[in-house]
KEGUBA-500972 format. One record per residue (C-alpha): residue number from 0; residue in three letters; x, y negated, z. Coordinates in steps of 0.02 Angstrom, whole numbers, always signed. Each point is the difference from the previous one (the first is absolute). Layout:
BEGIN
R  nr rest     xx     yy     zz
R NUM  ALA      X      Y      Z
...
***
This chain:
BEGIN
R  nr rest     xx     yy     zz
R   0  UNK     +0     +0     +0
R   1  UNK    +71   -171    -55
R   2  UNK     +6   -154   +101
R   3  UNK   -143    -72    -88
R   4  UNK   -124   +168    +49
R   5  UNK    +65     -7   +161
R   6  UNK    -47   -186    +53
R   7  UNK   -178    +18    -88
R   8  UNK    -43   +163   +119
R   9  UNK    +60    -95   +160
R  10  UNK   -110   -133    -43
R  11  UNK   -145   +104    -12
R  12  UNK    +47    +73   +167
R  13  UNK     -1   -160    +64
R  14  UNK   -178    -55    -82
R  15  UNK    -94   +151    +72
R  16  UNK    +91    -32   +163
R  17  UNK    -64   -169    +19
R  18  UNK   -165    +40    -64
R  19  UNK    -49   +145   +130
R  20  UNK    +87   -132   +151
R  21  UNK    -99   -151    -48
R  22  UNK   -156    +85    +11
R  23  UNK    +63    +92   +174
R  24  UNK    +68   -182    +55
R  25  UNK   -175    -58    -34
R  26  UNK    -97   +104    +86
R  27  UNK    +75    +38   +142
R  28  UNK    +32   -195    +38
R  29  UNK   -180    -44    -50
R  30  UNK    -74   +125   +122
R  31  UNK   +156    -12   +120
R  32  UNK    -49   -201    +12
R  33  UNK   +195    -25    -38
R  34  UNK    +55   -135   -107
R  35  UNK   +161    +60     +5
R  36  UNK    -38   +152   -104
R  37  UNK   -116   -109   -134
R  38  UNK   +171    -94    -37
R  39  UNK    +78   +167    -24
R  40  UNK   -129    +41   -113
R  41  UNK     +7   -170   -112
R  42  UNK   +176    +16     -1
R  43  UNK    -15   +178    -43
R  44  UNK   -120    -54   -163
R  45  UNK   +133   -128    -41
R  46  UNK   +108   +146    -20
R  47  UNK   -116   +108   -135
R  48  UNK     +7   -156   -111
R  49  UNK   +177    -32    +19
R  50  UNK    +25   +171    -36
R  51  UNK   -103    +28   -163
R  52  UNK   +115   -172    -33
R  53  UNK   +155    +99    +14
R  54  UNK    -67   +139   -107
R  55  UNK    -41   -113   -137
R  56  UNK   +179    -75     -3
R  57  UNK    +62   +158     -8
R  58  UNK    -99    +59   -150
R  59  UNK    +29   -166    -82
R  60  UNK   +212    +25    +34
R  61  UNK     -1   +190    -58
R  62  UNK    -31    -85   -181
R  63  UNK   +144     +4   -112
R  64  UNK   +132   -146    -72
R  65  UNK    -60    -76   -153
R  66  UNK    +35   -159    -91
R  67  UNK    -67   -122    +98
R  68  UNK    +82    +97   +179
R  69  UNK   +139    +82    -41
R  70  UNK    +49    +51   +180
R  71  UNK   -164    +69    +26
R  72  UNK   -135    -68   +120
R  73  UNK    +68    +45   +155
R  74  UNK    +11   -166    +58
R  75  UNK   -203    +13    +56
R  76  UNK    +60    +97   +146
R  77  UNK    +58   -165    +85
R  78  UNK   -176   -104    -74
R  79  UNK    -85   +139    +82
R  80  UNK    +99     -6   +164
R  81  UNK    -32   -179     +1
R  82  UNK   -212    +40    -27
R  83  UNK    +11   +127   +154
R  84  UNK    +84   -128   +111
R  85  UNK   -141   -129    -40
R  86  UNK   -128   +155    +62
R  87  UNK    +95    +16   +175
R  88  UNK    -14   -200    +15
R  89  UNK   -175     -4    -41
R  90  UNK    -29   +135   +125
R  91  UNK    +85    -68   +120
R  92  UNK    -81   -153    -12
R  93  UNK   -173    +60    +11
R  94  UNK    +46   +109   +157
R  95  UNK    +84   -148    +89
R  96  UNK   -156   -118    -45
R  97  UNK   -123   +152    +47
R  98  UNK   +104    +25   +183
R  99  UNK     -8   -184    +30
R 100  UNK   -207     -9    -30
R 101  UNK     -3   +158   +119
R 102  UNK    +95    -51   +140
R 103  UNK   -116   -132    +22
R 104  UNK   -151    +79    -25
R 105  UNK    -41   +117   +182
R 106  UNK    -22   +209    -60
R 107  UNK    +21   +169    +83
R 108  UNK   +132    +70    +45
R 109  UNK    +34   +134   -127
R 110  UNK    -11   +198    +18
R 111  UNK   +119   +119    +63
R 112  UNK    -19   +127   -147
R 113  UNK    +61   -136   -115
R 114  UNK   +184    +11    +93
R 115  UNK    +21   +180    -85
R 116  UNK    -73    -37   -174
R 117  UNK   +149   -124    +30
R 118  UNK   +122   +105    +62
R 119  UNK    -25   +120   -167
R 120  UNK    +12   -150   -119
R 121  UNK   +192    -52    +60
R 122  UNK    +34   +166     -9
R 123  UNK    -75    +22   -185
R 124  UNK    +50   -184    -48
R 125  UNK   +202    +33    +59
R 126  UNK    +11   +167    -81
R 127  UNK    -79   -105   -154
R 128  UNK   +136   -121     -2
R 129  UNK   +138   +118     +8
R 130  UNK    -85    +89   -121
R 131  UNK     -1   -150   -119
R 132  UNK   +158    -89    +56
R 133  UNK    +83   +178    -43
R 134  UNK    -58     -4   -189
R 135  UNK    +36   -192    -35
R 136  UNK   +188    +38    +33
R 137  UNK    -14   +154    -99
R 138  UNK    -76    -78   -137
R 139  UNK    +78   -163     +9
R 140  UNK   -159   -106     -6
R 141  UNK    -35   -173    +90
R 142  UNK   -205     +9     -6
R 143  UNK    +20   +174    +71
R 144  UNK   +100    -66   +136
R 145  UNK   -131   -157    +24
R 146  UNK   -129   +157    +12
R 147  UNK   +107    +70   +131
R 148  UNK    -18   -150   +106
R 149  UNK   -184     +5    -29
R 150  UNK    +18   +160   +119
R 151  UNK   +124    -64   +133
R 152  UNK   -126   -188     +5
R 153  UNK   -140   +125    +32
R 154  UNK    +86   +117   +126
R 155  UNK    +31   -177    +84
R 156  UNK   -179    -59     +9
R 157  UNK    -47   +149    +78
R 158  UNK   +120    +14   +113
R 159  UNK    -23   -218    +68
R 160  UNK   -197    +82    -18
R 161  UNK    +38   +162   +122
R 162  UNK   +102   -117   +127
R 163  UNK   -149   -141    -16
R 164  UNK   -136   +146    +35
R 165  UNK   +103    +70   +145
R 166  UNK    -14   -152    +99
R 167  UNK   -176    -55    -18
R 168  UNK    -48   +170    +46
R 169  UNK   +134    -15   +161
R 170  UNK    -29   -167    +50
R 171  UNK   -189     +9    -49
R 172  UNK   -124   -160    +10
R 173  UNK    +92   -148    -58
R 174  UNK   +121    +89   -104
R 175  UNK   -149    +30   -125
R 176  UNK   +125   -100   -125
R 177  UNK   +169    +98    +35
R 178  UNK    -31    +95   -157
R 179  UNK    -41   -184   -115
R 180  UNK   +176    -48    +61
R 181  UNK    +87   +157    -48
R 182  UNK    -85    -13   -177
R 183  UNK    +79   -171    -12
R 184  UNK   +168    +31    +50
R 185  UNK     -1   +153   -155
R 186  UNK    -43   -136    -97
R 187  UNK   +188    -92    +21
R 188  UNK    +50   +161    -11
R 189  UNK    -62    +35   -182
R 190  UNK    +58   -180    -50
R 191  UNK   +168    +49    +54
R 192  UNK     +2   +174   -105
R 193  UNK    -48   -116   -126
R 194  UNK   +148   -100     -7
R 195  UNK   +104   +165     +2
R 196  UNK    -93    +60   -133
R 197  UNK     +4   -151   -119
R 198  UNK   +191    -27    +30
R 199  UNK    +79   +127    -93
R 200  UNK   -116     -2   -136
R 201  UNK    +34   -162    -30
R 202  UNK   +193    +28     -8
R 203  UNK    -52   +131   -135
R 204  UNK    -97   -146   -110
R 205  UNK   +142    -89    +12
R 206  UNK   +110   +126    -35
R 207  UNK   +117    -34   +175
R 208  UNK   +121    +79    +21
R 209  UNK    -26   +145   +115
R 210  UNK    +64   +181    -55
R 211  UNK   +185    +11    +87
R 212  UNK    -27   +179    +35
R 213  UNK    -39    +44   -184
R 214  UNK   +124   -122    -56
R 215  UNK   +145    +95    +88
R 216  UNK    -83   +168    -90
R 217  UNK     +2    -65   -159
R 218  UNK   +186    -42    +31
R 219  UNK    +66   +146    +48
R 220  UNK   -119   +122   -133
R 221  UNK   +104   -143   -120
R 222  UNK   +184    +81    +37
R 223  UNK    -77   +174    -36
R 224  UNK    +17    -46   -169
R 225  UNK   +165    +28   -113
R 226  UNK    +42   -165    -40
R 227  UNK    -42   -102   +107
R 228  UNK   +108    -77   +127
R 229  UNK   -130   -109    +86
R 230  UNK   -138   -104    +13
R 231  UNK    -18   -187    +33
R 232  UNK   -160   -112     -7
R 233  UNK   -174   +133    +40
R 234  UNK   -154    -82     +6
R 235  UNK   -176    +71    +37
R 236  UNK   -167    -66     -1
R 237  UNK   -145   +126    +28
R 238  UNK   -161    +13   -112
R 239  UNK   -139   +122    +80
R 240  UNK    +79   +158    +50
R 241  UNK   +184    -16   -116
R 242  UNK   +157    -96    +25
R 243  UNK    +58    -90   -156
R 244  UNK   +192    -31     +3
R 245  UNK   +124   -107    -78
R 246  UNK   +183    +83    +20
R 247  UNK   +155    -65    -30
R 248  UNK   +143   +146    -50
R 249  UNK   +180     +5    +10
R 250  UNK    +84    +80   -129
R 251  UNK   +172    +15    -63
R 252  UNK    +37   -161   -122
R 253  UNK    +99   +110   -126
R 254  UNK   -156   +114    -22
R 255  UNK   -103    -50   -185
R 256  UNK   -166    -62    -11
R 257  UNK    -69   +155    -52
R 258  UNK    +73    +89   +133
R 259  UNK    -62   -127   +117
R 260  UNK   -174     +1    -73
R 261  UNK     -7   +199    +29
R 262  UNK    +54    -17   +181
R 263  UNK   -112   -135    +49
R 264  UNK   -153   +129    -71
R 265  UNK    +62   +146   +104
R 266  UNK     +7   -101   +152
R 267  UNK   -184    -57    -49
R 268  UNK    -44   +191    -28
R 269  UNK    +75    +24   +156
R 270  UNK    -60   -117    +94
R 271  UNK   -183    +62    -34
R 272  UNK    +35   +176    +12
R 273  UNK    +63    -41   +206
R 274  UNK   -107   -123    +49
R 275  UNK   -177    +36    -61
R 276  UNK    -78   -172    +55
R 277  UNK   +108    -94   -137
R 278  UNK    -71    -82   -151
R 279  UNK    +76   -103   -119
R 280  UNK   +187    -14    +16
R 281  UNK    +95   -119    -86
R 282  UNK   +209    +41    +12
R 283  UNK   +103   -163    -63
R 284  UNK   +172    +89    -14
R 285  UNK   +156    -99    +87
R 286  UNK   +165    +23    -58
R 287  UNK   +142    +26   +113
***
């Protein structure tokens, strides 16, 4: 299974995931009288849309180079990254904005039960993320990574939610709110993930340099080649789920230009034949 195969499964995963806890989320806080849990659940619902987002972007990157894009269209990925990120600060928004109208508004104090439907959905929610998290550095993919996140912001919420419950159940009458507060403070915490989340992705738009660890793997796959004594300039930017590079070779300056031409193609061939995640390579050949 390529890359591409493997990022559009996870994504499902992560659709029907969200689906079947939204609902749960829903329920249980509507008849649990916890707002807590109805933030969960919006910011679970966020998550199905930003989801189907990332599955579009992937089907829209898996088309091939033509005229008009002859790198391909992986740079969606990012564009995409950059649409789930606006989810998560919509969500957030609405649950901090919800949590404010609630603590000042007098309610029950919410059910017991609902403290192991949340218990179950950190548990599901982590192993989610990992899950996730796992395939995005498999596969190389941004949005996937964004997705990822998606989990972790969730496993949050219900985790500020559990700790909120926990005390107005304690602490009782005139801790009725204790749960309002705890859906607020997941709020910050989503922005935050957001931020984390956006960062790189924008790096990758404008192709920053940040790829040291494949940079000193292209260099030394480079000496494996007969012929080449070195490298100097290697620059990468990334466009979905490949790494286009621009290599500068050291040769020997008494070499022709034929002979240089035909080593700067097996260190291309080679190149791609070691390190899968490659696309174009362009070798300039420097004499020595």
């Amino acid at each position: 299974m390529n890359n591409e195969q493997t990022a559009i499964r996870t994504t499902y995963f992560s659709i029907i995931g969200n689906t079947a806890l939204a609902l749960i989320k829903g329920l249980a806080g509507f008849f649990g009288n916890s707002y807590a849990l109805i933030a969960d659940a919006i910011e679970s619902t966020t998550d199905i849309f930003a989801s189907f987002l990332v599955l579009l972007g992937f089907k829209y990157a898996k088309r091939p180079a033509d005229e008009n894009h002859p790198y391909g269209h992986g740079k969606i990925e990012p564009l995409i990254t950059f649409g789930v990120v606006t989810f998560l600060v919509v969500s957030a928004t609405i649950i901090a904005y919800e949590s404010i109208q609630n603590i000042q508004t007098p309610h029950k104090i919410p059910k017991s039960w609902t403290l192991i439907v949340l218990g179950l959905i950190i548990a599901w929610k982590e192993i989610s993320f990992q899950i996730v998290i796992k395939k995005s550095k498999q596969t190389n993919s941004s949005s996937l990574k964004a997705d990822a996140w998606h989990h972790r912001s969730d496993a949050i919420t219900s985790v500020m939610a559990f700790i909120g419950i926990s005390i107005a159940i304690i602490y009782g009458k005139g801790y009725e709110t204790a749960d309002d507060w705890a859906a607020l403070f997941a709020s910050g915490f989503i922005l935050y993930n957001s931020y984390l989340i956006l960062r790189p992705a924008l790096g990758e738009v404008m192709d920053e340099q940040l790829y040291d660890e494949l940079i000193i793997e292209i260099r030394e796959k480079s000496t494996e080649v007969q012929g080449v004594l070195g490298t100097e300039k290697c620059f990468i930017r990334k466009s979905g789920m490949k790494f286009h590079v621009d290599l500068h070779a050291i040769v020997n300056n008494e070499i022709s230009v034929k002979s240089g031409h035909d080593i700067a193609h097996k260190l291309k061939d080679h190149l791609q034949k070691e390190i899968p995640n490659l696309g174009h390579i362009l070798i300039h050949i420097e004499p020595n």
